[in-house]
N, C-alpha and C positions, 0 to 999 in steps of 0.2 A: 504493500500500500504506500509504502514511504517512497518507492520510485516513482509511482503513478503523481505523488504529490510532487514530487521535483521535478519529473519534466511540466508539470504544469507552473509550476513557478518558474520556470526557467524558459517556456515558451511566451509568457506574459509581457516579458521586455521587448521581445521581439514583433510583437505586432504593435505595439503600445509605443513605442518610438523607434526613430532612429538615431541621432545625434542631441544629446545631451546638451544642453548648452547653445546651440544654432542658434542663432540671434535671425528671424528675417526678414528679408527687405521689404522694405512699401514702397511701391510705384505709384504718381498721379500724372495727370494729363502737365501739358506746360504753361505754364500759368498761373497753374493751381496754389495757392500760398496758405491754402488752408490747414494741410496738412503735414507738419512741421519734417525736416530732415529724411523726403523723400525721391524719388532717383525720375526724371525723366526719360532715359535716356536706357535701351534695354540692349547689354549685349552680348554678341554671339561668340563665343570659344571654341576654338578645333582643337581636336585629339591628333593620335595616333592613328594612321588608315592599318585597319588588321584585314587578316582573311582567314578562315576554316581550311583554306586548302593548302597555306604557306604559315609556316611560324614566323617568319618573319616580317614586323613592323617596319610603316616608312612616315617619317615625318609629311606633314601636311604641304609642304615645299617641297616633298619630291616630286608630286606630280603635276608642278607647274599650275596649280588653279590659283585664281585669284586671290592676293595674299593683301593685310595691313601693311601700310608706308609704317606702322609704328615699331618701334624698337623695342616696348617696355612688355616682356613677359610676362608672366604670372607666376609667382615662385612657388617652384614644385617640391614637396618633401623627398626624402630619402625613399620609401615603398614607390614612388610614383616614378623617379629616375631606375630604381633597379626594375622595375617594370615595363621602362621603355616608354611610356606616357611621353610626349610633350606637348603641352599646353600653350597657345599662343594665340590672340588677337585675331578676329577675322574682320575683313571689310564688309561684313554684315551687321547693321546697327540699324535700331527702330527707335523711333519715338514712340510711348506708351498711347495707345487707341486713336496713333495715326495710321488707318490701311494703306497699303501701298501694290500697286499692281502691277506684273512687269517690269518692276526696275531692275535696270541695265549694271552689273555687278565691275565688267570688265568683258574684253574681248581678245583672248588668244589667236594668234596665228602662228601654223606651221609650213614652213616649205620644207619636203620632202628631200628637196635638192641638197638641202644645206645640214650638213653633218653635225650639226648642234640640237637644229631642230627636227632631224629627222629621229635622235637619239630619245629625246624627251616625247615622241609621240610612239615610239618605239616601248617606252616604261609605263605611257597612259595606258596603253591596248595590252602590256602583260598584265596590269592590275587589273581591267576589265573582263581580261581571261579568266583571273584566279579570282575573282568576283569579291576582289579589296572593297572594303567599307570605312565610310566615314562618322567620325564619331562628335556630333557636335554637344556645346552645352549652354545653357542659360546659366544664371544668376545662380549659386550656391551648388556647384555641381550637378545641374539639375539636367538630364540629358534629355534631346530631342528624339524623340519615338518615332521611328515609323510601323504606323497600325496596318496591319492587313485582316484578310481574312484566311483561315486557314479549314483544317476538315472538322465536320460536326459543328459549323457554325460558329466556332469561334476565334475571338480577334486575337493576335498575337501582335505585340507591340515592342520591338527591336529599337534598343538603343545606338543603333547604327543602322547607314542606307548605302546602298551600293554607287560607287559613281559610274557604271555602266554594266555593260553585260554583251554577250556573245552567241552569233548564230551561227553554226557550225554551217561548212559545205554542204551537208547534205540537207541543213531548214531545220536542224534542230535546236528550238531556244532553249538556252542554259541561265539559269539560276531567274534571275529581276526579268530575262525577256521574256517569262511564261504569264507575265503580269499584263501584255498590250499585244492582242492578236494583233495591229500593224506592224509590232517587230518582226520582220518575215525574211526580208532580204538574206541570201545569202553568203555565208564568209565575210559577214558586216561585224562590227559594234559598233552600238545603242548608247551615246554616251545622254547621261541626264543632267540635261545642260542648265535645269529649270528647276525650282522648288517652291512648293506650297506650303509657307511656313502658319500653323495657325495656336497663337496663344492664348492658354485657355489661364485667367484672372481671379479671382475670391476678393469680393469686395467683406471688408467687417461690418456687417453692422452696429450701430451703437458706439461705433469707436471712428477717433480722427484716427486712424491708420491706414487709410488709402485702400487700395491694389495689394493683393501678392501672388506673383505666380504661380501658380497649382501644375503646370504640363505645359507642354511645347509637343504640338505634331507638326511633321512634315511628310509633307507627298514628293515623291522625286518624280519627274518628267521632260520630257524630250521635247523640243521642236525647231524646227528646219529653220524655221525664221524668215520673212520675204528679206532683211536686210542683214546681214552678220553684226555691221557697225551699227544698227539703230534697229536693236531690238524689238519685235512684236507680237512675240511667245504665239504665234501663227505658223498652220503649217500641220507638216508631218514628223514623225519622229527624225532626231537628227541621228544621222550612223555614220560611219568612215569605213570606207572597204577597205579587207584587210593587204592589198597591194594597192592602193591608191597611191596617186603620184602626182605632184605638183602641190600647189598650196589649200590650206585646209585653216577654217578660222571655225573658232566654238564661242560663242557669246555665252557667257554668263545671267541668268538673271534670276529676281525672284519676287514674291507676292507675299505678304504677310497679312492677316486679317487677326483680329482681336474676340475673344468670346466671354461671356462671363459665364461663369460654372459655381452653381450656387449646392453643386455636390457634394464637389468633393472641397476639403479644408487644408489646408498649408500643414499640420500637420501628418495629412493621410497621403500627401502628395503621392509619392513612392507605390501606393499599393496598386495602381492599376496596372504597373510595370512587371514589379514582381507577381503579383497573380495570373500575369498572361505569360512566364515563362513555361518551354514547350517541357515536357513531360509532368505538367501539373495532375494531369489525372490518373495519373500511378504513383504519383505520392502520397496522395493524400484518402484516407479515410476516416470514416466517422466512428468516433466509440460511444457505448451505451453506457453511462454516468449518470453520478449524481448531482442532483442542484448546486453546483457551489454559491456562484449568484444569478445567474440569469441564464437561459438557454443560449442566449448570444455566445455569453461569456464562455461557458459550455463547449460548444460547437469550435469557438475558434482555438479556446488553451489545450484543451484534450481532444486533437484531432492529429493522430501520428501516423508519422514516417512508417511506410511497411517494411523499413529496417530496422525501425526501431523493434516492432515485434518479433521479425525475424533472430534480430540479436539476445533480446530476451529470453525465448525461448533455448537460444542454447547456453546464456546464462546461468538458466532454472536446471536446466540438464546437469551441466559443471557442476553447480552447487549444490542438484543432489548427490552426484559422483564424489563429491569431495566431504558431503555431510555424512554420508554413507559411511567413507573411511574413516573421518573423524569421530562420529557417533559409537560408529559400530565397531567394525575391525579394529582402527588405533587404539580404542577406548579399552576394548578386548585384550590386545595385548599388553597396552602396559598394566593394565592388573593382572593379567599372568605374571607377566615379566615381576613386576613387586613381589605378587607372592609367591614365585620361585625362589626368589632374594631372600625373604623371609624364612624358607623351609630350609634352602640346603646355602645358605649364607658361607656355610663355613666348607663348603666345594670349592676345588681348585677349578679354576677358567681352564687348564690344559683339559680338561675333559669335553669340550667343545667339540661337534662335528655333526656330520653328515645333515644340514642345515637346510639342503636345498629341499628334501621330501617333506620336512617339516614345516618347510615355509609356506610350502603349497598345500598342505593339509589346514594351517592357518588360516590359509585365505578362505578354506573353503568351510572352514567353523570344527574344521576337528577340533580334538581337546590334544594339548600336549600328550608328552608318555609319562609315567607313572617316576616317582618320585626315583626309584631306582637308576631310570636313566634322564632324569634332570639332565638339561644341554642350553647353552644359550643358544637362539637362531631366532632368522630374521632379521630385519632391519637394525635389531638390539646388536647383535653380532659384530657389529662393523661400528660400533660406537666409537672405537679406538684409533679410529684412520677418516669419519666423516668430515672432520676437520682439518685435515690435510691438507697443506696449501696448493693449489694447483700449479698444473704444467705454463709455465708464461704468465705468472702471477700479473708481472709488469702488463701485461697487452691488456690482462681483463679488468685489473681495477681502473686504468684511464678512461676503457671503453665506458665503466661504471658509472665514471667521473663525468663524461661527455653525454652519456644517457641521461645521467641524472639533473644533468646542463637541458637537455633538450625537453625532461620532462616538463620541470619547473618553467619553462619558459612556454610551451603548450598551455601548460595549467593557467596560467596570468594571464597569457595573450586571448585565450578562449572566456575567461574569466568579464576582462573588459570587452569584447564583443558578445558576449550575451547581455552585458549593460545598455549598449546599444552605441558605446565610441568608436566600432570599427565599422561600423556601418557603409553599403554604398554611397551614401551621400558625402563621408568623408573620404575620397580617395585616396590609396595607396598607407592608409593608414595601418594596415591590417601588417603589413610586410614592415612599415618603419616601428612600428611598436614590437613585431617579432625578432627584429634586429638590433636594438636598442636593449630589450629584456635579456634577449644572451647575452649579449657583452657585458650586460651587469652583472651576471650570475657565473662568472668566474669564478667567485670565494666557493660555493656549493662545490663546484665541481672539483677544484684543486682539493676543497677537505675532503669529499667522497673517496677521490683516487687514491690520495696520500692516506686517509686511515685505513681502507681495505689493503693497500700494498703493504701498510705496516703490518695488518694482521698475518699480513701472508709469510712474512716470515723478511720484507727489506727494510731497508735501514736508511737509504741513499733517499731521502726526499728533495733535494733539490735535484738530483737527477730526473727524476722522478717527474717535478714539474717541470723543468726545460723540456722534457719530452714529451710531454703533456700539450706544452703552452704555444712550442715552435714546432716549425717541421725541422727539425735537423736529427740524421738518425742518429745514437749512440750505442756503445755497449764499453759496459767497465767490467773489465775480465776479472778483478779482484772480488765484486761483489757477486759474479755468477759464480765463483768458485766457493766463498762463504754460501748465498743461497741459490741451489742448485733451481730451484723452479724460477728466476730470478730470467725477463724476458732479454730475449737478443734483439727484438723488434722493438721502435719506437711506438709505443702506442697510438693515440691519437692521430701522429704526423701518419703513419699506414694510411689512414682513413682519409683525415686533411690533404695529405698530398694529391690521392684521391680525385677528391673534389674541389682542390684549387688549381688541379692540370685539368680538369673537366671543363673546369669555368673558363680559364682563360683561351683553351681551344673554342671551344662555343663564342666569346667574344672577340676572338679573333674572325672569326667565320662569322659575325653580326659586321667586324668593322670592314673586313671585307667585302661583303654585302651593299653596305652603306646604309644598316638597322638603324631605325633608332634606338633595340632596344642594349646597340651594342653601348656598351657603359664608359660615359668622359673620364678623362685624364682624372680629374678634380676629384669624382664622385669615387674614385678607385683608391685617390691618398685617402680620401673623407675614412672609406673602411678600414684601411691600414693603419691608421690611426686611433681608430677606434679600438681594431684590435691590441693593438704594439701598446696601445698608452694607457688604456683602460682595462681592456681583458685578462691582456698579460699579467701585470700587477694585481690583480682583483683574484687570479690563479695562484698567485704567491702568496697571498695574505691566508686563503685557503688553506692550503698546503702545510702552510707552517702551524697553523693554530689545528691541522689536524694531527700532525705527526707528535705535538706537542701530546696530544690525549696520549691516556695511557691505552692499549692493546685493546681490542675486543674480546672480555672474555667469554669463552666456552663453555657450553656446562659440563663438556666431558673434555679428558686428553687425551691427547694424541701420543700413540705410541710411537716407538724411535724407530721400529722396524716395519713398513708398510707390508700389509695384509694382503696376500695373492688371493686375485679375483678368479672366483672360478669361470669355467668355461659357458659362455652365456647363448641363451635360446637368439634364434632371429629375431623377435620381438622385443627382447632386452635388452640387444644391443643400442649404441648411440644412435648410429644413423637412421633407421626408422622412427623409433623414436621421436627424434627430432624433426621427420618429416610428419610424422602423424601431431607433433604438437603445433603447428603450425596453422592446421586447417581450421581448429574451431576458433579463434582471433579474426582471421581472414573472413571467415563467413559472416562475424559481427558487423564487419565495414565495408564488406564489398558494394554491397546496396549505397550505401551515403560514397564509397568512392567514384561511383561512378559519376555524379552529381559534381562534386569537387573534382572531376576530368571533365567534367563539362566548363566550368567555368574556366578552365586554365586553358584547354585546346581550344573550345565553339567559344568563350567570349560571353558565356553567360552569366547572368549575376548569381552570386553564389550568397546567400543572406540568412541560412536556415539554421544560426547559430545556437542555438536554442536546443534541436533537436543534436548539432554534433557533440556539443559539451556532455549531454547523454548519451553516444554512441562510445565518446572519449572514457564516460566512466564503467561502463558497459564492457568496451577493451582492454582496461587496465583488470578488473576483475576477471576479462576472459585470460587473459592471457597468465594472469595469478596462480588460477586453480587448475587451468590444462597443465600448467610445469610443475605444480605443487602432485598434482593426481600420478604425472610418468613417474616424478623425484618418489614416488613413496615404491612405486611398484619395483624402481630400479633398486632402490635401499633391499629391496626385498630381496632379491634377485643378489645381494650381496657385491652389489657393485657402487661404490662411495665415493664417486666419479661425478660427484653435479653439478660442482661450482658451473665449471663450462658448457656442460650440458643443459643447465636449467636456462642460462643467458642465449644459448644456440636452438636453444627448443622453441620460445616465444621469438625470437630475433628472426625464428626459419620464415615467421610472415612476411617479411620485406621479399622473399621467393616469390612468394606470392602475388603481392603486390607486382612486381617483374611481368610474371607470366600472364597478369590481370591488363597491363599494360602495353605487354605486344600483341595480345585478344582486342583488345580496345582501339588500337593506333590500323588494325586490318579492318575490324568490324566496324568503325562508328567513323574515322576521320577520312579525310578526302585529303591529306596532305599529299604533294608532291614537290619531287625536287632534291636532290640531296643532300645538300645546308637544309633544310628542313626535316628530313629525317634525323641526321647526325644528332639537332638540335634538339629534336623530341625525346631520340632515346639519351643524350647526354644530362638534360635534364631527368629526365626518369632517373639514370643513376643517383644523381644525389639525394632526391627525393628519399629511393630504396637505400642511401648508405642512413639516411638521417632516421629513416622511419627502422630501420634493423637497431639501430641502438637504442633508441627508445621505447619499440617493444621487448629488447634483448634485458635493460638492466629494470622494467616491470617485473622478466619473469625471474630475474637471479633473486631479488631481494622479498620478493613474493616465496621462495624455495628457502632462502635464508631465514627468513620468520619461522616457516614451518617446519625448519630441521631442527632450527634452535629450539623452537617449542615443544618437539616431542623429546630430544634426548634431558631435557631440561628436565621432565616431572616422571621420568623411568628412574630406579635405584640401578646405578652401574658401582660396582667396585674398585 
């Protein structure tokens, strides 16, 4: 009941605002002086041109359309630059409920002859190919929608519009040209040289507060024009054959009209957008509840994701699987275990054996043997070696250190976008607040690595964090000879190095492109900086007040001499295992990833914060009890081998994730091109190194609570 109560609290911010704090604006006619500290003057911003069929973004100046004489930007945050966003001034500007009809924007000419201009008509007609869209916006990130109609009658309304579109040789229209049976011509493009801008207003009443924008629609359209230079938005669609030769001019122009809409209010602006995003009717269904306050109320807070139940349900499974063990069998045994303790206390341990028949009579509710042959076995068995520091100590506590960097920073970032501060309306907010919170959360992660390394049996903490904090590889021969499980790998830098040759291949491949979302000189120190002067140090300070604690103690010790594992079933081994823990995590998220792959490849808003933060805690518990359920059966099975196994069992989902993602990039996207692939799957990688650590150090410390806890309350000698 207490879930059903928290996503309902946790979906209420999200229909219920979106920016906190948004102050906004009042519009009135010119003249008006009634209405104090109000804007005449309404105007228009251009994005980034994206497509579905290319990752790669092009600033609104690449394709040559009519641009501002002005110089002065709009200052973009840090989410919005690593995103490739640029935002700039357009020579679109209205006066507030002046219409305006056919006005002449600018007029482009190309001659085909001249190797400059043949180049730039050359890059308009590939964007018209790959069917690039433009992304405009009014007054407080508010973007212009183009409405259509789609199947079943309903409108879908896109925060971007195409600037043309293509009719293949043989008459077949692609993409925007299924929209005007006159786009017919052959081996043409339809460029839309024309827009229908119409903004819709909320007057207050009872208040001097003017106007405020509520939506901006636009219609994109064509036409031939009787004059190029003095436009008449008359005519037929205008198109360019794809061998045309000689000179070619596109006039600009546009119409704006003013509406008042006494529907919708300034703070609902947003939902007519988000509610027409395409796969709404397999998200959403209705549940059968109680009154909380209103059937309104009702209807819209308790109305879930069918991942959400999907996940649940294997939640409910896990945690009967794991209540089972804990109630029943764990429970079972350690009051065997006690009072064997109790009976034959004063038995030598050398009389220990044949463990394996009795473990499995265990499981299946036999009763031990009779007090004669008193034996330890089971998971109890191996108490002497569970704690055993692992193979590559050094690799796994950084990993620890970096997961647990990545958790906390999930946790916060998710935290304040269920508030409603990372909302669409605030752009690129989402990424500069999930960049800004790692680089603070250095101290976590340097104490995480440095106290687990210590427990592991090193000594060397500043090694420890250098290799943690930089990519430079090291190994000190002195201290792998003191501690033998003591790693030859640099931790983190493995990883780092990773995905900062990832990255910078990928921005090279944007700069040679001419992206914009390949990343400036500036915005590159900006990170390096952040890292070097902030992270770094914030990893030290870590580190050192960790290594300062004393050890983690155990409730049992470890013997001098490790304990040979017997010969282990298919099933017991690591690698199955590890793939079999994998799948119930995976199956939590795959439903809501697919959503979050829509919004990064199609461009779609991605807003359903509310429901992830649920899925987020849905994943951490799945991922808990699938590692906690293998870790008990392996203990059984007398193998006390889980530090790495528990981190590689939940970590195996980023596999997943992988395999989900090259299902995804053949079945659902239309990209082409090679810098577009390279880009798709290079990103994927990092995603899969980021997302492996942070389901990896849920399921270690998840397996660490419950080893700790059960050898903790059994009588060992």
């Amino acid at each position: 009941m207490s879930l059903w109560l928290l996503g309902a609290a946790l979906l209420g911010p999200v229909g219920g605002f979106y920016l906190p704090g948004l102050a906004p604006v009042s519009f009135c006619e010119e003249g008006n002086h009634q209405v104090p500290d109000c804007k005449t003057t309404i105007e228009l911003f251009v994005n980034r041109l994206d497509s579905v069929e290319s990752v790669l973004p092009y600033e609104y100046t690449a394709f040559d359309f009519c641009s501002d004489n002005t110089t002065n930007r709009p200052s973009e945050n840090l989410g919005q630059v690593l995103f490739g966003e640029r935002i700039e001034p357009s020579p679109y500007k209205f006066k507030f409920q002046k219409p305006a009809v056919c006005k002449k924007v600018c007029t482009k000419s190309y001659n085909s002859n001249d190797p400059p201009d043949k180049a730039k008509l050359d890059f308009l007609k590939k964007g018209m190919m790959l069917n690039y869209q433009h992304h405009w916006y009014i007054v407080d990130n508010m973007p212009v929608t183009w409405c259509y109609d789609v199947e079943d009658g309903q409108k879908f309304c896109n925060p971007g519009f195409p600037i043309g579109c293509y009719v293949t040789e043989t008459g077949r229209a692609k993409d925007a040209c299924v929209v005007n049976s006159n786009f017919n011509e052959k081996d043409a493009f339809y460029i839309f040289n024309h827009v229908d801008i119409t903004i819709y207003y909320h007057v207050v009443e009872h208040e001097q507060l003017g106007a405020r924008l509520v939506a901006a629609k636009i219609e994109p359209k064509s036409f031939e024009n009787s004059d190029d230079d003095n436009p008449d938005c008359s005519g037929g669609p205008k198109f360019l054959k794809n061998k045309h030769k000689g000179l070619f001019k596109i006039p600009y122009t546009y119409s704006v009209t003013f509406v008042e809409d006494k529907q919708i209010c300034w703070a609902s602006r947003w939902d007519y957008i988000l509610e027409s995003m395409p796969h709404t009717n397999i998200q959403w269904f209705r549940c059968v509840c109680l009154t909380l306050a209103t059937v309104a109320m009702a209807q819209t807070w308790l109305t879930f994701h069918l991942s959400i139940m999907n996940s649940l349900v294997i939640v409910l499974f896990l945690s009967g699987m794991v209540a089972m063990i804990m109630l029943r069998t764990l429970h079972k045994d350690i009051a065997r275990y006690n009072q064997m303790d109790s009976v034959v206390s004063s038995r030598s341990s050398s009389e220990a054996g044949g463990s394996s028949a009795l473990t499995f009579g265990l499981l299946q509710g036999f009763a031990p043997p009779s007090e004669d042959a008193q034996e330890e076995f089971g998971w109890k068995l191996v108490h002497g070696d569970v704690f055993r520091p692992p193979k590559k100590g050094m690799l796994l506590s950084v990993f620890l250190g970096s997961g647990t960097q990545i958790f906390i920073m999930t946790l916060v970032t998710l935290f304040f976008a269920c508030l409603g501060f990372l909302s669409p309306a605030n752009r690129g907010a989402l990424m500069t607040c999930a960049v800004v919170v790692w680089v603070l959360l250095g101290t976590p992660a340097g104490y995480v690595a440095s106290r687990l390394y210590k427990s592991f049996g090193g000594e060397k903490w500043k090694t420890n964090v250098l290799l943690t904090a930089f990519l430079c590889p090291g190994y000190d021969g002195a201290e792998a000879q003191r501690v033998p499980n003591a790693s030859r790998c640099p931790p983190l830098p493995s990883l780092l190095s990773i995905v900062f040759a990832d990255f910078f291949l990928m921005n090279l491949i944007l700069w040679g492109e001419g992206s914009s979302a390949a990343m400036p000189f500036g915005t590159l120190v900006a990170i390096l900086a952040l890292w070097f002067c902030v992270s770094v140090p914030l990893t030290f300070v870590g580190a050192y007040f960790g290594f300062k604690k004393t050890s983690i103690e155990h409730p049992v010790r470890t013997n001098q001499i490790p304990r040979q594992i017997p010969e282990q079933s298919f099933y017991t081994r690591p690698f199955p295992g590890i793939v079999m823990g994998g799948i119930l995590p995976f199956g939590c998220i795959f439903i809501q990833l697919f959503f979050i792959l829509n919004s990064i490849w199609s461009h779609q808003m991605y807003y359903m914060f509310g429901f992830l933060f649920l899925v987020f805690i849905i994943l951490v518990i799945t991922c808990s009890e699938a590692t906690i359920l293998l870790c008990y059966f392996h203990l059984c099975a007398e193998d006390y081998h889980w530090q790495w196994r528990s981190f590689l069992t939940s970590g195996f989902t980023a596999v997943y994730f992988i395999v989900y993602a090259v299902h995804y990039f053949f079945s659902k996207l239309q990209i082409a091109g090679l810098a577009s692939t390279i880009l798709y799957y290079g990103y994927t990688l990092i995603m899969a190194l980021i997302f492996f650590l942070f389901s990896g150090t849920i399921g270690f410390f998840g397996c660490f609570w419950f080893v700790t806890k059960i050898y903790s309350v059994v009588k060992v000698d």
